[in-house]
C-alpha positions as CSV (number, residue, x, y, z in Angstrom):
1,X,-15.0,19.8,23.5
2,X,-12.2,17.3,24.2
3,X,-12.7,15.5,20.8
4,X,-13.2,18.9,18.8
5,X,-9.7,20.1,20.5
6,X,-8.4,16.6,19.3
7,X,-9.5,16.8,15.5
8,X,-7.9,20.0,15.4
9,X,-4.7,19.0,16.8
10,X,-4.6,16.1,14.3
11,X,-5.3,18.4,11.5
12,X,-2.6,21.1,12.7
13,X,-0.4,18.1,12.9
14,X,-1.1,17.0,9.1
15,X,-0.9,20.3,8.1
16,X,2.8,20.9,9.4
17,X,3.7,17.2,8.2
18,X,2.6,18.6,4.3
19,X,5.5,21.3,4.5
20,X,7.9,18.5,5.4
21,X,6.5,16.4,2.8
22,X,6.3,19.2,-0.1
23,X,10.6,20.0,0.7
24,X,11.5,16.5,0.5
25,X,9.5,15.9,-2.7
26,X,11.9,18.7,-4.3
27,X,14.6,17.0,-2.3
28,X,14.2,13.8,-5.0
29,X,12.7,15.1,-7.6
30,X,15.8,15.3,-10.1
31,X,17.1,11.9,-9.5
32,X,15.3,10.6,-12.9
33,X,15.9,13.5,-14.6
34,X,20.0,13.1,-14.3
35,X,20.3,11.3,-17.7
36,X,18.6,14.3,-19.2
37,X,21.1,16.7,-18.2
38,X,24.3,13.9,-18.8
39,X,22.5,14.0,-22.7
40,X,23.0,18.1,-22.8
41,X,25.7,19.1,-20.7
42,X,28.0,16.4,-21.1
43,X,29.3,14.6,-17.3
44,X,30.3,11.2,-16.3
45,X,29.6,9.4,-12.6
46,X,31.9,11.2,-10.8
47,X,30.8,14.5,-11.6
48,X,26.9,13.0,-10.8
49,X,27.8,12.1,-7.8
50,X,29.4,15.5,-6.8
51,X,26.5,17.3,-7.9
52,X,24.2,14.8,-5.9
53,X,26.7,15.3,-2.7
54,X,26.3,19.5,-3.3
55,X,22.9,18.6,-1.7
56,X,24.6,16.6,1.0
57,X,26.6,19.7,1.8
58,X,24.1,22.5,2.1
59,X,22.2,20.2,4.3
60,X,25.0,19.9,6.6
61,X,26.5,23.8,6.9
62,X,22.3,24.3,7.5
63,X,22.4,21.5,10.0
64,X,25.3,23.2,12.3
65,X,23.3,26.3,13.1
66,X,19.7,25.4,12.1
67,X,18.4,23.3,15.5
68,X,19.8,26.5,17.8
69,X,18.1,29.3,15.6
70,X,14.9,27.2,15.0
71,X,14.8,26.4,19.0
72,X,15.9,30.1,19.6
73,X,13.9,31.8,17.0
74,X,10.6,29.3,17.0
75,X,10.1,27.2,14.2
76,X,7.8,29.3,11.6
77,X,10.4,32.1,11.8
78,X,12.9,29.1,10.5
79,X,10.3,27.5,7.9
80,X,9.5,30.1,5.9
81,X,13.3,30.9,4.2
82,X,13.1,27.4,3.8
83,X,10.4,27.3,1.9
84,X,11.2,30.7,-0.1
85,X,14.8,28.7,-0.4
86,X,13.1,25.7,-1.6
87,X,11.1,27.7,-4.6
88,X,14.5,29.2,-5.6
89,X,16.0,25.9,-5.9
90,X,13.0,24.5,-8.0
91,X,13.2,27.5,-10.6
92,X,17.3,27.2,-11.0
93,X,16.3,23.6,-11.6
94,X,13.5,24.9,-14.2
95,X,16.3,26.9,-15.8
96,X,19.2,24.6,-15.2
97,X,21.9,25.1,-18.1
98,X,25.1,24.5,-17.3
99,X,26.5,21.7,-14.3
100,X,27.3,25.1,-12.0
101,X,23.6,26.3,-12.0
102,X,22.4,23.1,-11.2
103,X,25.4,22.6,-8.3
104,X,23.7,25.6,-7.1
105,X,20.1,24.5,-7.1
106,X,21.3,21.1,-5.0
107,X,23.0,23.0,-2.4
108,X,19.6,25.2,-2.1
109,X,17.8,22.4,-2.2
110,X,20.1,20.7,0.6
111,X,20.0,23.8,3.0
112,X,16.6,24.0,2.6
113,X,16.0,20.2,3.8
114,X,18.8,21.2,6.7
115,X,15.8,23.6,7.7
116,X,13.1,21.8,7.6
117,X,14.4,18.5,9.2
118,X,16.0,20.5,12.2
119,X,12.8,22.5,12.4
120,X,10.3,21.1,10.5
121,X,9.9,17.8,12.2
122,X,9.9,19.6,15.5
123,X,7.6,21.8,14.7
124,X,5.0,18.5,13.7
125,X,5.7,17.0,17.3
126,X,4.9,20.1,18.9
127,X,1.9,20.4,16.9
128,X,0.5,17.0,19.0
129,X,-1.3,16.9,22.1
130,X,1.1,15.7,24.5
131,X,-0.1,12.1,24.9
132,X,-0.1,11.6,21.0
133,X,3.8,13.0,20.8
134,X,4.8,8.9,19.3
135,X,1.7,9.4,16.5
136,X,3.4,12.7,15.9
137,X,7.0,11.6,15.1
138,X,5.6,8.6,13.4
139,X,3.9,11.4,11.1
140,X,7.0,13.9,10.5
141,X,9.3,10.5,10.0
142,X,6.4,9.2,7.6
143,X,6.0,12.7,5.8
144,X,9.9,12.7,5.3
145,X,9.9,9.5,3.7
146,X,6.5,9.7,1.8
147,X,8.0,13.2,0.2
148,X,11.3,11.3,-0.6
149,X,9.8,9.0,-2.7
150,X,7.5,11.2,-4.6
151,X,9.6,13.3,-6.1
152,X,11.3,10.6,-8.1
153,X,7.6,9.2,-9.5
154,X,6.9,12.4,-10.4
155,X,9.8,12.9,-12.3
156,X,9.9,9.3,-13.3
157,X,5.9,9.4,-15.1
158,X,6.8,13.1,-16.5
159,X,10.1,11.9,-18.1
160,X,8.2,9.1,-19.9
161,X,4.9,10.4,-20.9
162,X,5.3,14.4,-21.2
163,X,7.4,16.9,-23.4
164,X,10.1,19.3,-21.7
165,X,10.0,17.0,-18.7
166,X,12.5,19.2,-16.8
167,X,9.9,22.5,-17.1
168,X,6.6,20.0,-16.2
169,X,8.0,18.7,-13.2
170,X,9.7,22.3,-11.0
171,X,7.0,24.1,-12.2
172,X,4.3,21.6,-10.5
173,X,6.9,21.6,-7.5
174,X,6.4,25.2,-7.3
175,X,2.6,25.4,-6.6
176,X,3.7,22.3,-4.3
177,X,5.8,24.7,-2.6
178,X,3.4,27.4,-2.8
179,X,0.4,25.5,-1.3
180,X,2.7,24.7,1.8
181,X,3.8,28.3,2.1
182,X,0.2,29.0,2.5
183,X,0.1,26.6,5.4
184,X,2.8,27.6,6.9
185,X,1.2,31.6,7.1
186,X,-1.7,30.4,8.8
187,X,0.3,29.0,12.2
188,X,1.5,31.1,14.7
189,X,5.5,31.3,15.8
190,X,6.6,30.8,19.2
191,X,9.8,32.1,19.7
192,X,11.6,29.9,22.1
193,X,14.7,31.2,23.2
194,X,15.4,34.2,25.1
195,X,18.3,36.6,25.1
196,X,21.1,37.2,22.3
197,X,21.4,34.0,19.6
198,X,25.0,32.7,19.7
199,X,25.6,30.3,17.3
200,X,28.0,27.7,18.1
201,X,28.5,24.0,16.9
202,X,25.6,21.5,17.6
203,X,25.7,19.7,20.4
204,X,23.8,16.9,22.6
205,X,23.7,16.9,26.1
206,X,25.4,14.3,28.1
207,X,22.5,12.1,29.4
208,X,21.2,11.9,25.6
209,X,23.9,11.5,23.3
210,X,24.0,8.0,23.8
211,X,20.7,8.0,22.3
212,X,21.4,10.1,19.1
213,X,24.6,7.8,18.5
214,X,22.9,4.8,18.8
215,X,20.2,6.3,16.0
216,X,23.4,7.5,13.7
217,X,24.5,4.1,14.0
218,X,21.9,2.7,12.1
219,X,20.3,5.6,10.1
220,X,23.5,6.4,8.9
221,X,23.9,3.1,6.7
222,X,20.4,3.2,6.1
223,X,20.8,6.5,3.9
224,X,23.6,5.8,2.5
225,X,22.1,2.8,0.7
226,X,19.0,5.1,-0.3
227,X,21.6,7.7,-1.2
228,X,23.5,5.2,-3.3
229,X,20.3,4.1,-5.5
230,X,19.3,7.7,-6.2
231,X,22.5,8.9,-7.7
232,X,24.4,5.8,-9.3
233,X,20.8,3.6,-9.1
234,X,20.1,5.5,-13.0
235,X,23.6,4.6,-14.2
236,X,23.0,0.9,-13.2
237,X,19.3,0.8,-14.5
238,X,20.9,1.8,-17.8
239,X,23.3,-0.7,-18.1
240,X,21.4,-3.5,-16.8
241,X,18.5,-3.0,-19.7
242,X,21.0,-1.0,-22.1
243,X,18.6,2.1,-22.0
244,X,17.6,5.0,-19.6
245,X,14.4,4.7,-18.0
246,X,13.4,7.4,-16.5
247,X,9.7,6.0,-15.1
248,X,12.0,3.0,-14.2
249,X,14.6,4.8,-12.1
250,X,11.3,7.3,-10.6
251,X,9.1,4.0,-9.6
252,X,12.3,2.1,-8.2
253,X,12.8,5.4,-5.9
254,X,9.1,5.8,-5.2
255,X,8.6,1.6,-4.2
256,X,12.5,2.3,-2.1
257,X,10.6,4.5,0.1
258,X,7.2,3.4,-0.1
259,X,8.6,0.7,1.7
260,X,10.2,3.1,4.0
261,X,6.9,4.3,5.0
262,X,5.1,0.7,4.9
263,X,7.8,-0.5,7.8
264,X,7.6,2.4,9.9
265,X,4.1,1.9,10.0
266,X,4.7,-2.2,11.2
267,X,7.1,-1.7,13.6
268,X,5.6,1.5,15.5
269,X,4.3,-1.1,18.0
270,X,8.2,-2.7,18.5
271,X,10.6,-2.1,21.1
272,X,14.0,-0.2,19.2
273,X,15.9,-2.2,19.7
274,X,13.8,-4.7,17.1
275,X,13.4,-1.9,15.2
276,X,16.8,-0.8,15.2
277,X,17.8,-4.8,14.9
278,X,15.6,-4.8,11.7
279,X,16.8,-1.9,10.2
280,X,20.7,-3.2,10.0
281,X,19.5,-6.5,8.7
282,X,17.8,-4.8,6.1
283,X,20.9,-2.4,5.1
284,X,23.0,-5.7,5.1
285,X,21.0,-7.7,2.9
286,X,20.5,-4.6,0.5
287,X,24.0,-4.7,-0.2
288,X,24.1,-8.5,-0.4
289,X,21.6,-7.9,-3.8
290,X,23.5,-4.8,-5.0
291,X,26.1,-6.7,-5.1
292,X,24.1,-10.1,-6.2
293,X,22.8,-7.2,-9.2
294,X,26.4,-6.3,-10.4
295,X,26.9,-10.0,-10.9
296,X,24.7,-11.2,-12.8
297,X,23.2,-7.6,-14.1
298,X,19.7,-8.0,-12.7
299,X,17.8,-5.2,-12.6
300,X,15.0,-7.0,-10.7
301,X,17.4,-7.5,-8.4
302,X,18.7,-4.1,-8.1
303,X,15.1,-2.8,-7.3
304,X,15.1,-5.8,-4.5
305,X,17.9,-3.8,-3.2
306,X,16.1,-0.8,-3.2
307,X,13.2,-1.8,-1.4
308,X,15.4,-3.5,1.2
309,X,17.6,-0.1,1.7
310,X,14.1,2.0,2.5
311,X,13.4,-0.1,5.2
312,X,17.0,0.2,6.6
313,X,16.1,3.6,6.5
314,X,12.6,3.8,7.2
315,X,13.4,1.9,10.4
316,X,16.6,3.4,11.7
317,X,14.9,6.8,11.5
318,X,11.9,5.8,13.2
319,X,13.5,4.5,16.0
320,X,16.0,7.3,16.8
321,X,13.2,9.8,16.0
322,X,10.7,7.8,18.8
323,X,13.8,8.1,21.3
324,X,14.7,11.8,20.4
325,X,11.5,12.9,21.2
326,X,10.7,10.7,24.2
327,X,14.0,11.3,26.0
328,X,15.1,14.7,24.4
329,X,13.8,18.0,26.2
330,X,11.7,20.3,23.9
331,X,14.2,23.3,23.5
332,X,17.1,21.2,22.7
333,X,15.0,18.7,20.6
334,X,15.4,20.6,17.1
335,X,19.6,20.9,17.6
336,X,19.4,17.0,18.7
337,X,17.6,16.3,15.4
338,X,20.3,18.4,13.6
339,X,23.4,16.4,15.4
340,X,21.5,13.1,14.1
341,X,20.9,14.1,10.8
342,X,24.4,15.6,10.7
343,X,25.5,12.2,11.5
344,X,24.0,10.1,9.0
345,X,24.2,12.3,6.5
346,X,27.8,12.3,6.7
347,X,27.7,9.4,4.9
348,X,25.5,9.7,2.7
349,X,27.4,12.4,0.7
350,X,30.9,10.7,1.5
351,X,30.5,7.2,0.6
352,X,28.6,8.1,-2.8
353,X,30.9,10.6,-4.5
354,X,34.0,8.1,-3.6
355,X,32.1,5.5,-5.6
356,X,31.2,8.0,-8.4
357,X,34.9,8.5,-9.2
358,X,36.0,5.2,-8.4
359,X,33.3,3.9,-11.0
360,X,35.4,6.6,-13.8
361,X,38.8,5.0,-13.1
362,X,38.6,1.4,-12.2
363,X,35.1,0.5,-13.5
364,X,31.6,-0.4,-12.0
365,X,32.1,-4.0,-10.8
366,X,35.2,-2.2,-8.5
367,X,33.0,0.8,-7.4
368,X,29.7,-1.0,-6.6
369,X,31.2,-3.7,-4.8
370,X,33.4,-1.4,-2.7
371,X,30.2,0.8,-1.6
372,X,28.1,-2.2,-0.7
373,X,31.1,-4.0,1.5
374,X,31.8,-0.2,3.2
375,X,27.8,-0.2,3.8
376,X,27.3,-3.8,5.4
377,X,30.5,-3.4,7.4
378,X,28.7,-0.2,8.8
379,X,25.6,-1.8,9.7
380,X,27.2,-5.2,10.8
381,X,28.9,-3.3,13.6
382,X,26.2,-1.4,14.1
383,X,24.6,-4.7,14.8
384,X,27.1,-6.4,16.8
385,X,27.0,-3.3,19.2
386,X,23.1,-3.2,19.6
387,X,22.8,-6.6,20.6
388,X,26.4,-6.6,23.3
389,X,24.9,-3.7,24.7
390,X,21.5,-1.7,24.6
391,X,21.2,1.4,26.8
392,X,18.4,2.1,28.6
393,X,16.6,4.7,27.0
394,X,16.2,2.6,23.8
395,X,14.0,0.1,24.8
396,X,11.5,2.3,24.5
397,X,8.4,1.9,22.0
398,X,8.0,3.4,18.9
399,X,4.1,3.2,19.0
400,X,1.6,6.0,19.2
401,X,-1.2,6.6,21.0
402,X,-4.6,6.7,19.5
């Protein structure tokens, strides 16, 4: 009876991992598709980069309110206008003609990851019998990731081998979508809160916020190098081998967080504070070969990069997710995700956009080397703070529990 309730726990836990995974594919999906749009509607880096950071703001206005409705409301009641949002997004994409329509379909598509990574990687953990709760975050971090990375291959083996890329791939990421609106129908909301919803800012209590800076710290630089390589990693692909490539750009993406997934997987068994100690050595040296990559205009290098940023991400994310849902009560778990995603994406949308436009005016050697100096200075302080001081709470493991 034990091991039947166990299969079906794991199953209900895959199951709610697939809706995380089917958002973030959309979340990715248009980074190899960029050049197409540059070819028709006529836009330089800067204006890239605000379109990619129209993503970065949805996600965050979601992210304010998201965690308290979704630990108020229950998490189904908060899933399903994401994924309804999430189909929207993928048919303005499908229809995209002009830069303000596809605007509009990023900041769908970033309010629609705001929902499903305040209440869509709760609602996996929850979904876990109690003593498999490290498998279970292992599985919504992993789903995240694994999502991330294969919207971009999609894309990228589309752009290259299909006609009307742009229709072929939102219309498969619609019956994606579709498929995880069906799971989503079959699971039962439990609504949480009780009372009158107020919203109000997000906020961490006092004993854990220590915790949720600590994962900022190095998630934060983590993303941004990720971030970096899907909207200016297309621009550098096609200077480096003086053509765009969209399978090139898509499989760069996809191996950036395959890698993502690869470490998470390694390092479930280390303490965070290796994990965490990995993760900014593996942001610092990304930006090391960006920057080696400018120089002598290596793409092989570049992808180097690339893989060494998804494990700064991979990593960082892993280990504040293991601490957010070891330390982090269950009804204030979902706005504690929010105030840590809030912070790294932060950012991630910032630091971009400034290199987009500084990349227009004073060239790429100026704007590439500025991003990748901003980013190791992030994580080498990140650094130099984990190993003066380490609280408490985050030596614990990041493994799960068979």
């Amino acid at each position: 009876m034990s091991s039947s309730h166990s299969i079906k726990s794991s199953m209900a836990v895959y199951r709610t991992a697939w809706i995380v995974t089917a958002i973030f594919i959309l979340s990715n999906a248009a980074t190899p598709l960029y050049s197409f749009w540059q070819q028709s509607l006529g836009f330089a880096s800067g204006v890239l980069t605000v379109i990619f950071a129209c993503y970065i703001i949805g996600l965050l206005l979601t992210l304010t309110v998201a965690g308290q409705a979704s630990d108020h409301y229950g998490r189904k009641a908060l899933l399903l206008p994401c994924v309804g949002l999430a189909i929207i997004a993928a048919i303005l994409f499908d229809q995209a003609h002009s830069i303000g329509v596809l605007m509009l379909a990023r900041f769908l598509t970033g309010v629609s990851v705001g929902l499903v990574v305040s209440g869509g990687m709760a609602n996996v953990v929850e979904h876990a019998q109690p003593h498999r709760k490290h498998f279970a975050s292992l599985m919504a971090s992993v789903a995240m990731v694994a999502g991330a990375g294969t919207g971009p291959l999609l894309a990228g083996v589309v752009a290259q081998y299909l006609p009307n890329p742009i229709h072929t791939v939102f219309r498969v990421e619609i019956a994606i979508l579709c498929v995880a609106l069906l799971a989503l129908l079959n699971q039962k909301n439990q609504k949480l809160g009780g009372g009158t919803f107020k919203p109000r800012l997000p906020t961490v209590a006092k004993e854990n916020l220590g915790i949720v800076l600590l994962g900022i710290a190095f998630f934060g630089p983590g993303i941004t190098s990720t971030s970096f390589i899907l909207s200016l990693g297309p621009k550098l692909i096609a200077t480096f081998l003086d053509v765009n490539s969209p399978l090139v750009t898509g499989c760069m993406a996809f191996s950036m967080f395959l890698v993502a997934v690869g470490v998470q997987f390694a390092a479930k068994r280390y303490s965070s504070r290796t994990v965490f100690s990995l993760s900014g050595i593996g942001t610092v040296f990304s930006m090391i070969f960006v920057w080696i990559a400018l120089e002598i205009g290596s793409a092989p290098w570049l992808i180097v990069s690339a893989l060494l940023a998804g494990a700064g991400q991979g990593l960082g994310q892993l280990g504040a997710l293991t601490l957010i849902a070891d330390r982090v009560p269950a009804q204030r778990r979902a706005e504690a995700n929010a105030v840590f995603n809030m912070g790294g994406y932060v950012p991630a949308g910032a630091i971009p956009v400034l290199t987009g436009y500084l990349i227009d005016f004073w060239g790429l050697s100026i704007g590439i080397s500025s991003l990748a100096l901003i980013i190791a200075s992030l994580a080498s302080l990140a650094l130099m703070q984990l190993w003066r001081h380490v609280p408490k709470q985050s030596q614990t493991r990041t493994h799960g529990e068979a």
